[in-house]
C-alpha positions as CSV (number, residue, x, y, z in Angstrom):
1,X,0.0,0.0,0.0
2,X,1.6,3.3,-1.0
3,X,0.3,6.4,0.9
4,X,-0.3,9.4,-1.0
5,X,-0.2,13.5,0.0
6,X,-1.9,15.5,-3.0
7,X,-1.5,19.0,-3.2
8,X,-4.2,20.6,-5.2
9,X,-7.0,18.0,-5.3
10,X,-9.7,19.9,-6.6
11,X,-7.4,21.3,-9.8
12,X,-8.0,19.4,-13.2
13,X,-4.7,16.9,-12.4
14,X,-5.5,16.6,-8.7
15,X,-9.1,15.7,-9.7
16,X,-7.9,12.8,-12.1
17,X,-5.1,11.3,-9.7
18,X,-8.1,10.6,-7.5
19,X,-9.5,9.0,-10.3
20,X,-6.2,6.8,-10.3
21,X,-6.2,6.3,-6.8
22,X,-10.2,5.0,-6.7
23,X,-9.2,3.0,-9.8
24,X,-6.7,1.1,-8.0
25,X,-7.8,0.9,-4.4
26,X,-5.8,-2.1,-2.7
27,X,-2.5,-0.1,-3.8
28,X,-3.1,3.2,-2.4
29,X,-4.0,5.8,0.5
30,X,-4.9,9.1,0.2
31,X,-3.2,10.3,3.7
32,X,-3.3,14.1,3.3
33,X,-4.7,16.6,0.6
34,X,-4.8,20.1,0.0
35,X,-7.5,22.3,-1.7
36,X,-7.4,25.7,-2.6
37,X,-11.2,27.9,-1.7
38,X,-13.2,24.8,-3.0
39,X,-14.5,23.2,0.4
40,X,-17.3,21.4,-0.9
41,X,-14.8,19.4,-3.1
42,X,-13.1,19.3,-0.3
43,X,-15.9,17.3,2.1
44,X,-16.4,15.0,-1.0
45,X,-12.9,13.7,-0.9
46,X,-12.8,13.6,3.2
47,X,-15.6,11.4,3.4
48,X,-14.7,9.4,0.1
49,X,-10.8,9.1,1.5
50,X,-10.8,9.6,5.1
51,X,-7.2,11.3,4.8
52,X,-5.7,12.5,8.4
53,X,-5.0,15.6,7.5
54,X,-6.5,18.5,5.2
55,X,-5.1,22.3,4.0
56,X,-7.4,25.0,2.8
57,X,-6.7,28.3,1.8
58,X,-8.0,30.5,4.2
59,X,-8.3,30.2,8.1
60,X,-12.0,30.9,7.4
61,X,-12.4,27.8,5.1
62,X,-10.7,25.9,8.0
63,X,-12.7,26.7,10.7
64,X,-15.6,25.7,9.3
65,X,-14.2,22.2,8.3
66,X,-12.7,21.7,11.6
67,X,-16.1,22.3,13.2
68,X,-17.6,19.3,11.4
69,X,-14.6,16.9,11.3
70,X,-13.6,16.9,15.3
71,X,-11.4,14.9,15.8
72,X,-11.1,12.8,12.7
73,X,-9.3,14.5,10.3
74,X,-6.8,17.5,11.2
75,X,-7.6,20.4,9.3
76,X,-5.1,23.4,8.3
77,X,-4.8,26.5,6.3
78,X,-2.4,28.2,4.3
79,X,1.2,28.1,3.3
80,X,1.8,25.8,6.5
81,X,-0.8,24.1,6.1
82,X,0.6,23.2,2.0
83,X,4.0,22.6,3.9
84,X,2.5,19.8,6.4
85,X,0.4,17.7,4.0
86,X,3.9,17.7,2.0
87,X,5.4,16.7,4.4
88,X,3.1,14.1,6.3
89,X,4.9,11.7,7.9
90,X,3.1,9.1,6.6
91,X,2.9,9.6,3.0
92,X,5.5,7.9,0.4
93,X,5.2,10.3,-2.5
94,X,3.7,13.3,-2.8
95,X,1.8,14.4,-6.0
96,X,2.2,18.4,-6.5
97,X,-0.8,19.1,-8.5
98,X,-1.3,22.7,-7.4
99,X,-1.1,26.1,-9.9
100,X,2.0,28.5,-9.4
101,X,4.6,28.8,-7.5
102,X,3.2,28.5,-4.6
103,X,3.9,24.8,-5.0
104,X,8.0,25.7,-4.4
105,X,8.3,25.6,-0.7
106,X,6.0,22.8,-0.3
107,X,8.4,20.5,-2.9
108,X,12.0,21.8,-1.5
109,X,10.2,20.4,2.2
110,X,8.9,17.5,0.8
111,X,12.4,16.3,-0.9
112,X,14.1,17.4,2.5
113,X,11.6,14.8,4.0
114,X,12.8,11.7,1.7
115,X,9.4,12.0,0.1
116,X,9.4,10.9,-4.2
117,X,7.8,13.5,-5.6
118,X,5.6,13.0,-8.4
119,X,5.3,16.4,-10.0
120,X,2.4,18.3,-12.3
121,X,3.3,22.0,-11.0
122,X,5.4,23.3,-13.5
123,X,6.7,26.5,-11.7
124,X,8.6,24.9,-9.3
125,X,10.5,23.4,-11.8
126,X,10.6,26.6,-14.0
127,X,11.2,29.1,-10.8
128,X,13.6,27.1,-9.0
129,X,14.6,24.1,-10.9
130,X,18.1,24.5,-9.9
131,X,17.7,24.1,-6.0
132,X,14.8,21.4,-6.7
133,X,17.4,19.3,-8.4
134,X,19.8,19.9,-6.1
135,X,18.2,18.9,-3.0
136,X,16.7,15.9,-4.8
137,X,19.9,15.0,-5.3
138,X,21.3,15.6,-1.8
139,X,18.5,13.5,-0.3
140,X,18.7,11.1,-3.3
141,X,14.8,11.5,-4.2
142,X,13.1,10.7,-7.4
143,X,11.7,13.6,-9.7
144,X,9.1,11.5,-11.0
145,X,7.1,13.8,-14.1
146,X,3.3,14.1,-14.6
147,X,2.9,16.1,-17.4
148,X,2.3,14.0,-20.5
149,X,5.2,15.5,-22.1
150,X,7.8,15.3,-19.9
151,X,6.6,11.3,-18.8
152,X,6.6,10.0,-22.6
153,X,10.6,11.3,-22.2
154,X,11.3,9.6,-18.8
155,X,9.4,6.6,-20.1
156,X,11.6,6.6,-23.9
157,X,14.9,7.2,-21.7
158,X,14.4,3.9,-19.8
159,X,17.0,1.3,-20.1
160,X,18.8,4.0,-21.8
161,X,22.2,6.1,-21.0
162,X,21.7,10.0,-20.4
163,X,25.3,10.0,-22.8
164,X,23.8,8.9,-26.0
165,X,21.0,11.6,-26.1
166,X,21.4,13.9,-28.8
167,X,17.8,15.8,-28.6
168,X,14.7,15.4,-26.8
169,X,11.4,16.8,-28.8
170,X,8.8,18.1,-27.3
171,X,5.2,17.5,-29.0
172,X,2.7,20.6,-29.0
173,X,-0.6,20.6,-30.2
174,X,-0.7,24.5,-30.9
175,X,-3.8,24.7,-28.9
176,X,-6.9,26.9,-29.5
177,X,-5.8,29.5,-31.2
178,X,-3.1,27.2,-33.9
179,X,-5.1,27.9,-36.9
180,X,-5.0,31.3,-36.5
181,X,-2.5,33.9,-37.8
182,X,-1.1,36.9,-35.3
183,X,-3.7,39.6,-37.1
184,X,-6.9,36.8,-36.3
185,X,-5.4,36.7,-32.5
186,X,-6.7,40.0,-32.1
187,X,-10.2,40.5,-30.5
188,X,-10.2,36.4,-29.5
189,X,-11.9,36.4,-26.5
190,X,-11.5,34.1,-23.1
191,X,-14.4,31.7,-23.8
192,X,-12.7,30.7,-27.4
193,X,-8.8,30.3,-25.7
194,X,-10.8,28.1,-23.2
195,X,-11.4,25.6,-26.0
196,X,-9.0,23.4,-26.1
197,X,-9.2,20.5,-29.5
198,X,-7.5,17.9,-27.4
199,X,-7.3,18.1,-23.8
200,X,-9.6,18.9,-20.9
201,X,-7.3,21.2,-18.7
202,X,-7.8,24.2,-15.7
203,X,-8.5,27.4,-17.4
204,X,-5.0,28.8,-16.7
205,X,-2.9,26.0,-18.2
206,X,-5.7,25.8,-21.2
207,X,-4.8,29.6,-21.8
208,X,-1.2,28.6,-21.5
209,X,-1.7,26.4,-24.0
210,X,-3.1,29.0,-26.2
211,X,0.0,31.1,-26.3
212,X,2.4,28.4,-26.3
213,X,3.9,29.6,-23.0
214,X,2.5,25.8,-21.6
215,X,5.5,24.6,-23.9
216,X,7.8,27.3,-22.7
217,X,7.7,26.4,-19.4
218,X,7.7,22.8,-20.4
219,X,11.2,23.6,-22.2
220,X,12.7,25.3,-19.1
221,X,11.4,21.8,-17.0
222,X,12.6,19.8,-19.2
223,X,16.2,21.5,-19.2
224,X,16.1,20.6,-15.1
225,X,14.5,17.0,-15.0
226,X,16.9,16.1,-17.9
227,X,19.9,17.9,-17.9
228,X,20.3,19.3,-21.3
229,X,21.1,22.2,-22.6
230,X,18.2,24.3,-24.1
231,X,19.9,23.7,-28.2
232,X,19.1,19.7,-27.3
233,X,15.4,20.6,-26.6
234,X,13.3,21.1,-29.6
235,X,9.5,21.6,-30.0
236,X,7.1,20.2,-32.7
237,X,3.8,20.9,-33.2
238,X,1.4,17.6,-33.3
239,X,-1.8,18.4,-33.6
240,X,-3.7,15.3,-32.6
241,X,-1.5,14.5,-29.3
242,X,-0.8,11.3,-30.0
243,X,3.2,11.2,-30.0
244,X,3.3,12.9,-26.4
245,X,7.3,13.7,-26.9
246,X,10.1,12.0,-28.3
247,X,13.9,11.1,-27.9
248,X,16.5,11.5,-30.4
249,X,19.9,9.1,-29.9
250,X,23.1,10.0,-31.3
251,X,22.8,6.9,-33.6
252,X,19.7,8.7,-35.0
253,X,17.2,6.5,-33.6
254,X,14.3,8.2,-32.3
255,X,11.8,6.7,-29.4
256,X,8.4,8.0,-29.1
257,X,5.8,7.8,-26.8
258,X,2.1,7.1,-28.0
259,X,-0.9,7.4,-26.4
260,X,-4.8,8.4,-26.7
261,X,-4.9,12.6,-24.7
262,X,-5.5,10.6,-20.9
263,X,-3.6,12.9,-18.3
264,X,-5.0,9.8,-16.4
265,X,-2.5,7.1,-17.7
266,X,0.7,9.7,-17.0
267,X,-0.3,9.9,-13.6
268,X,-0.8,6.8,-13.1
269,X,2.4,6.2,-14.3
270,X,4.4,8.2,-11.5
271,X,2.2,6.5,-8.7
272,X,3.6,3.0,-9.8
273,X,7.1,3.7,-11.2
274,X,8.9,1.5,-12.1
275,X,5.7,-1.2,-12.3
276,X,2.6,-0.4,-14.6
277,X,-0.9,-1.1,-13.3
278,X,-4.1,-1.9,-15.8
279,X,-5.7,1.1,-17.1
280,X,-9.4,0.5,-18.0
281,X,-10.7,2.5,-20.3
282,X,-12.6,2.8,-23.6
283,X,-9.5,5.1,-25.1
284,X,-6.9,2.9,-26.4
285,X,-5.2,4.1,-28.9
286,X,-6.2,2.3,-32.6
287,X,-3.9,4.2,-35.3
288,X,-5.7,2.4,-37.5
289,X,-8.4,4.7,-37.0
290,X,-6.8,8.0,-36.8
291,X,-5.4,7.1,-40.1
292,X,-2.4,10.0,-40.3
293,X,-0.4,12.3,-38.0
294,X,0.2,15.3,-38.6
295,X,4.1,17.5,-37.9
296,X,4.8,21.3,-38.3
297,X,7.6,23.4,-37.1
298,X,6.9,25.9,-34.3
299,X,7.0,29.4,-35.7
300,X,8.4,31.6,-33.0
301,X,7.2,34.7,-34.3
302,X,3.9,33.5,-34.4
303,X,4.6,31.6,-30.8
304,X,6.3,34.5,-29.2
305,X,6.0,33.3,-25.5
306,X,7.6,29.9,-27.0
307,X,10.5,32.1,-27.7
308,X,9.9,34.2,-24.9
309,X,10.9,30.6,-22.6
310,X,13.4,29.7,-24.1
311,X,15.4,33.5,-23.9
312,X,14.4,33.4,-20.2
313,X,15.6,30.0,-19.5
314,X,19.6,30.5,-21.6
315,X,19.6,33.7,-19.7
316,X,18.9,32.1,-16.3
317,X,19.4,33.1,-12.8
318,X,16.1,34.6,-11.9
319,X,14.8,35.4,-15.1
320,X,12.3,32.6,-15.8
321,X,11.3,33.5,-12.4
322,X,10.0,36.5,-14.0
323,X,8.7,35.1,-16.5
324,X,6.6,32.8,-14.7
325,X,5.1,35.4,-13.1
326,X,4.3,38.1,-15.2
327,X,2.6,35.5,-17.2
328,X,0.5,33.7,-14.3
329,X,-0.5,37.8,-13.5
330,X,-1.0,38.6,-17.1
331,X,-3.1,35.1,-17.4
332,X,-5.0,36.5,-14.6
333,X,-5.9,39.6,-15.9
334,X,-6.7,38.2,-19.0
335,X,-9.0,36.2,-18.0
336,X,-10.7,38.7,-15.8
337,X,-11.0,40.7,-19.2
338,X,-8.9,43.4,-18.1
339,X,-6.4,42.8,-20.9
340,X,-6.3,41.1,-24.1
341,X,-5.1,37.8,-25.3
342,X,-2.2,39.3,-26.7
343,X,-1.3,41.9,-24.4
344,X,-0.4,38.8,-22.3
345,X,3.0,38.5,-24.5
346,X,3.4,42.6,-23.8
347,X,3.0,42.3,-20.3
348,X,5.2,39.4,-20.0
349,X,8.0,41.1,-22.6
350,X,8.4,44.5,-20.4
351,X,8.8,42.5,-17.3
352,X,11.6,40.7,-18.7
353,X,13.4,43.5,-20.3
354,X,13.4,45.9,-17.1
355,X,14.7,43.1,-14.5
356,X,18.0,42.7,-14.0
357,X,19.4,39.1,-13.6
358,X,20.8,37.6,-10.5
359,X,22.5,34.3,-11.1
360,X,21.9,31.5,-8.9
361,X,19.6,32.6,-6.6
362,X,18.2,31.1,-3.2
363,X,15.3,30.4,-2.2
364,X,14.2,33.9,-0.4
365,X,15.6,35.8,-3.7
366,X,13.8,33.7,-6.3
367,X,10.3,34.3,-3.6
368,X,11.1,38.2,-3.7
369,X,11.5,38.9,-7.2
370,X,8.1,36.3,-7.6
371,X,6.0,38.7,-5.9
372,X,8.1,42.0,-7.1
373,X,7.1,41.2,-10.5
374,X,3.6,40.2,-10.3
375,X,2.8,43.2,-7.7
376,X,4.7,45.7,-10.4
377,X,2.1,44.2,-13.1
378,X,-1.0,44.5,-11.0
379,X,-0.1,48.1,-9.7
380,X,0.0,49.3,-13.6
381,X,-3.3,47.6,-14.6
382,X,-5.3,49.2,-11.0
383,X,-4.7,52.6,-12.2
């Protein structure tokens, strides 16, 4: 029985690892969760899980839940509270599922713990990949990747030596807005960027998708979990996410990883490393029936928050820092309609071109110039 801690249960990823998790019920224990304002999602998964310990957002949120769970499951709020179900003492891996950076402290506590970490938040990765690695090394814990992307690499480097990689690529489907030249971006409101053609994703990472900064920031992780320099990571756009990411050997043979769009079966994959458990589903991929696949380059120009990544991340330091979140605050205001869809790329552009680098930064550095940036953003957009 392997005991689980899942920050961000009630996000889209944290929704489908309980999916996993009630899939596969003589293998593992929920033992601690986190939610963010969504309580009622919340009392579904206490009474469906009977976890030990809970973390909501606000001390509000946690009174209330405390009143009706006396002593049977602890309930806390907050950033200590996202620190302690990291942390739980009983818990094997922890799954961090939740949006931002807030996910960073959490993680760095979790690895100092001895917990594996199965990871789906892609700022920590992006903000402080350098010190997450580190420390994972130090306490010898295993990164193990969620996203779909960055699994089908882990999965095609198995059995394989890090030596003989010449390139990963990483498969993109263009999302919502790929048909679409830079003039037909303009006017494109939230509701059609929330459309995604493949995936069923939160609203932020859908809109991430949109503008290509989801791959971005899938680069900069991939850099970290992988250890390559950013001119050995290469995107490609795929449009019917069916080749999730590929590796390219320096003997020129190239291993892909296939699959029907299940953020499910990725999951599932981190909670069993190294074993595989069944996967029922009615999804299995038939390329018989999908007939042809379809490749295109990515146009940077087009893509500028693709290219945006990948001058943030050979720059370094605190830089993708910055660009992580200027674009969560410009994501925000965007889809609050305070801005359009492509004044996101504006807003994240001046933020990057005013800050001034610092190279390797700690932890209280990389938190400072986090909320620096995003409070700058939202001060020029209140007046």
């Amino acid at each position: 029985m392997k005991k689980i801690s899942l920050l961000g249960a009630s996000g889209s990823i944290g929704l489908q690892t309980l999916d996993v998790l009630r899939a596969h019920k003589d293998s593992f224990e929920l033992v601690a969760f986190s939610v963010g304002r969504n309580i009622d999602q919340a009392r579904k998964i206490i009474q469906e899980f009977n976890p030990s310990l809970v973390s909501v957002q606000s001390k509000e949120d946690a009174d209330i839940l405390s009143g009706e769970y006396i002593g049977k499951t602890v309930i806390m709020h907050g950033a200590e509270g996202l620190v302690e179900v990291a942390v739980h003492p009983e818990a094997d891996l922890l799954v961090n599922a939740v949006l931002g950076s807030v996910g960073l402290e959490p993680t760095l506590k979790a690895i100092q713990a001895g917990k594996t970490i199965a990871i789906a938040n892609k700022e920590t990765l992006v903000t402080a990949g350098h010190l997450v690695m580190e420390a994972a090394q130090k306490h010898n814990v295993s990164i193990l990747p969620v996203d779909s992307e960055h699994s089908a690499i882990y999965q095609a480097l198995q059995g394989e030596q890090h030596k003989n990689i010449e390139r990963l690529v990483i498969t993109a489907s263009g999302g919502s807005f790929r048909d679409l030249s830079r003039s037909e971006l303009d006017g494109v409101t939230v509701k059609d960027a929330l459309n995604h053609p493949n995936w069923s994703m939160g609203a932020k990472i859908t809109i991430d998708s949109a503008s290509m900064m989801n791959k971005g920031l899938e680069v900069i992780e991939a850099k970290w979990l992988f250890d390559l320099p950013y001119d050995k990571i290469d995107v490609l756009q795929h449009r019917e996410s069916i080749i999730h990411s590929m590796v390219e050997f320096h003997d020129s043979s190239v291993m892909a990883q296939l699959g029907t769009p299940d953020m499910r079966v990725p999951i599932q994959y981190a909670l069993t490393y190294p074993d595989r458990f069944v996967h029922k589903t009615d999804r299995r991929l038939r390329l018989e029936e999908i007939g042809k696949l379809h490749f295109e380059k990515m146009d940077l120009e087009r893509f500028r928050c693709l290219d945006f990544a990948y001058q943030a991340g050979r720059t370094g330091g605190t830089m993708p820092t910055v660009l992580n979140a200027a674009n969560e605050a410009a994501v925000a205001l965007f889809l609050n309609e305070q801005i359009s869809f492509l004044a996101i790329e504006s807003v994240i552009e001046k933020a990057m071109s005013s800050h001034q680098t610092v190279l390797n930064p700690d932890l209280e550095t990389i938190t400072a110039i986090d909320q620096e940036t995003r409070s700058k953003i939202l001060a020029e957009f209140k007046r």
